[in-house]
N, C-alpha and C positions, 0 to 999 in steps of 0.2 A: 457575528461569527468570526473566526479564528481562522482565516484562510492563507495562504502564502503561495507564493509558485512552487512547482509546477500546477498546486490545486487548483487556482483561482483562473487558469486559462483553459485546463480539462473540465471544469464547471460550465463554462460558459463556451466550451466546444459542443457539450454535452446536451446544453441546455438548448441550444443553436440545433443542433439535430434530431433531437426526439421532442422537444417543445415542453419539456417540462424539467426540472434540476434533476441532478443524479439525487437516490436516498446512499445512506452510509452503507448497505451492501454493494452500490455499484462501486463504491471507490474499493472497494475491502477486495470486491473481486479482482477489480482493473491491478490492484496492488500484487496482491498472488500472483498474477500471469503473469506480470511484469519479473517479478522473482524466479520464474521459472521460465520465462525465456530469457534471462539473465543468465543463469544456471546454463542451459541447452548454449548459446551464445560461448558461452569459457569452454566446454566441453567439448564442441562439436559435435553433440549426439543428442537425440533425442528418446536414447533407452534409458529407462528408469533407474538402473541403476548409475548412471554414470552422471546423470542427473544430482541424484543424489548426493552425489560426494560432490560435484560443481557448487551446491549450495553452499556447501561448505566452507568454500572459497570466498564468499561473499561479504564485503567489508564496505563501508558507507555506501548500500547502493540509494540514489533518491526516489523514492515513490509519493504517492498523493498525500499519503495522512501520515507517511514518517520515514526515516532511513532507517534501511533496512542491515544488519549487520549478521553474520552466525555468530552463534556464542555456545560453546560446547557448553550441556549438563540442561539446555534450556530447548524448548520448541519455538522459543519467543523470537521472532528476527527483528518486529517493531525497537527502535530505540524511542520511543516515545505512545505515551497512550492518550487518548481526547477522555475527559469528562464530561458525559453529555445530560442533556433532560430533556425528556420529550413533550412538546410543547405542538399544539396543533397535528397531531402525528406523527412530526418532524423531528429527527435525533439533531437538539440544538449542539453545539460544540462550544461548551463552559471556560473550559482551563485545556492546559495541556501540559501532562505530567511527563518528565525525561526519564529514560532509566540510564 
């Protein structure tokens, strides 16, 4: 697998307290929140729209599976995507494509 920090220390925070590894939803979640109390954090609010436009604002933030940027025209805030194969259940992480 294809880890780096901060992943490889919320893995093994993770794994340390529920007793079994995060699947690629927990990071995907842990990611999102992270962007939206980043958001809420620039803004000092936590009303939706002012939110909104805080995202906006958002340029290399670091999260688990990638830096997170705005990019007008796009919904995309990943700078980067995992190519994965599911193997044993498990969403293996192959390559890692940049955009």
């Amino acid at each position: 697998t294809i880890f780096t920090e901060p992943a490889k220390s919320w893995i093994a925070e993770y794994t340390a307290r529920y007793g079994h590894e995060p699947d690629m939803s927990s990071a995907l979640t842990y990611d999102a929140l992270a962007v939206i109390c980043e958001a809420i954090k620039i803004c000092g609010s936590d009303d939706p729209a002012d939110v909104k436009e805080a995202i906006k604002q958002i340029k290399d933030f670091q999260g688990l599976g990638s830096v997170y940027s705005f990019r007008e025209g796009t919904r995309m805030m990943a700078t980067s995507e995992h190519l994965t194969h599911i193997q044993d259940q498990k969403a293996i992480i192959v390559d890692t494509i940049f955009n």
